[in-house]
C-alpha positions as CSV (number, residue, x, y, z in Angstrom):
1,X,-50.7,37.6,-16.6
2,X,-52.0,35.9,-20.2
3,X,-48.4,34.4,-20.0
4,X,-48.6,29.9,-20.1
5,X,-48.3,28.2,-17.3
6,X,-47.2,24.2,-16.9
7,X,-46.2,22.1,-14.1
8,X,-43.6,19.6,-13.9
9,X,-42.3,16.7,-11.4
10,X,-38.7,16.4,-11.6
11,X,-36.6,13.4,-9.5
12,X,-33.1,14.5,-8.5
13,X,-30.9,11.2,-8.1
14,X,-28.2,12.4,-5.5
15,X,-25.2,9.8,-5.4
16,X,-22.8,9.4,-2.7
17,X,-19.2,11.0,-3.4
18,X,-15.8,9.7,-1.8
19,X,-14.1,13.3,-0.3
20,X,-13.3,11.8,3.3
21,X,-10.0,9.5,3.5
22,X,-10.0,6.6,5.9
23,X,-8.8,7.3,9.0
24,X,-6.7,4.7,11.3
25,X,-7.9,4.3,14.9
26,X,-4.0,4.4,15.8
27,X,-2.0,5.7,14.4
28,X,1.4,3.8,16.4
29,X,1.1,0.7,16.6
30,X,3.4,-1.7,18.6
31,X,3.6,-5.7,18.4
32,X,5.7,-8.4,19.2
33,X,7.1,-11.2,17.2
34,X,9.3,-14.5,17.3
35,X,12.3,-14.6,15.5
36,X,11.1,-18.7,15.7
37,X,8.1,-17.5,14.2
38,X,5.9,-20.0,11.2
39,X,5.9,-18.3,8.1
40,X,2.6,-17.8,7.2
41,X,1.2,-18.4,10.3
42,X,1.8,-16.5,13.4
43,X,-0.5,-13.4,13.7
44,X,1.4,-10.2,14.6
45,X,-1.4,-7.8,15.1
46,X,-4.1,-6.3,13.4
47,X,-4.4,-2.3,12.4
48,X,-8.0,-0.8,12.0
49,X,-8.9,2.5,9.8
50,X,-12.6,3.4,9.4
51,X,-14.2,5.3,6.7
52,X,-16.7,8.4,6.9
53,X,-18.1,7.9,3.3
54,X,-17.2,4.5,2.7
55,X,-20.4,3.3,0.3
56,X,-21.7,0.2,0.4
57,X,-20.1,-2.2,-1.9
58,X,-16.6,-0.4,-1.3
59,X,-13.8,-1.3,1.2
60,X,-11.1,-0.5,2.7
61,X,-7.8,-1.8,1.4
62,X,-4.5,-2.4,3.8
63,X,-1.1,-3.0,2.8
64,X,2.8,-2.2,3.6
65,X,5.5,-0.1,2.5
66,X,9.0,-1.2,3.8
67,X,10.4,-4.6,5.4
68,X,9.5,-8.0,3.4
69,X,9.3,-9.7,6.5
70,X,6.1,-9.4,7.1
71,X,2.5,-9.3,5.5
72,X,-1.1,-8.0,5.6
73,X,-4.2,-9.4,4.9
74,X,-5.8,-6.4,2.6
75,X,-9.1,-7.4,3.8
76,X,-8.9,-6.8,7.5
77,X,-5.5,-5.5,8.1
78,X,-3.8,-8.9,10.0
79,X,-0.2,-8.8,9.7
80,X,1.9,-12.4,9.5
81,X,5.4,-13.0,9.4
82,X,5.7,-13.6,5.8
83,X,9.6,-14.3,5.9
84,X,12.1,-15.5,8.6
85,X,13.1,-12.7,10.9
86,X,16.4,-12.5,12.5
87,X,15.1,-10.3,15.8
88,X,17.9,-9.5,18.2
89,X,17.6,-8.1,21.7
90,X,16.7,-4.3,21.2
91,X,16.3,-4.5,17.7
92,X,12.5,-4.0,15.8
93,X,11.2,-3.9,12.3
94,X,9.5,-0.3,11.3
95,X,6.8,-0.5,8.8
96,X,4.3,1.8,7.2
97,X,1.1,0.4,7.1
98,X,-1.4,2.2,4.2
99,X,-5.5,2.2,4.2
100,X,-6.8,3.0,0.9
101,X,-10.4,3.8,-0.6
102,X,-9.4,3.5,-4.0
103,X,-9.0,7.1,-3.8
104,X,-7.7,8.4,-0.8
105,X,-5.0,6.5,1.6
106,X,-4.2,6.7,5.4
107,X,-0.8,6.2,6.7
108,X,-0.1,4.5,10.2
109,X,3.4,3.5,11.6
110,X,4.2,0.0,12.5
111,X,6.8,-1.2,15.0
112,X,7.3,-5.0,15.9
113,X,10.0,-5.9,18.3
């Protein structure tokens, strides 16, 4: 006792930290194409991954790994025939489809017969 004494009010700011990768709700998928198929055009499928931490402002960002056949929107993850596809009876096209935070990334496998 005889010691000082003050008081203080102190604000803590806490900000939100990306440590959670996305996470793909399938992690198969399976379409079908035409080998008559519009470039550009014909919608394949779509693959969805989610986020635990994604903060707002921040997305989710698709794209493939593999055949050139084919494309994805990076916004919401709608794959196109991009190039004409020569499809024969029991054959498919096997893709890798990636999610990405801008830090982490999600891998899901593709297969369109």
């Amino acid at each position: 006792t005889g010691g000082l004494q003050d008081t203080a009010t102190v604000t803590v700011n806490v900000l939100p930290v990306n440590d959670v990768p996305p996470v793909f709700n399938i992690t198969e998928y399976s379409f079908t194409a035409s080998r008559l198929s519009p470039l550009g055009n014909e919608r394949v499928g779509q693959v969805t991954a989610t986020d635990a931490d994604l903060v707002v402002g921040n997305s989710i960002t698709y794209s493939i790994q593999g055949d050139g056949n084919f494309a994805i929107d990076p916004d919401d993850g709608v794959i196109t025939v991009s190039d004409y596809i020569f499809n024969f009876e029991g054959s498919s096209f096997e893709l890798t489809v990636i999610a990405s935070d801008g830090e982490f990334q999600a891998t899901a496998s593709v297969d369109i017969a």
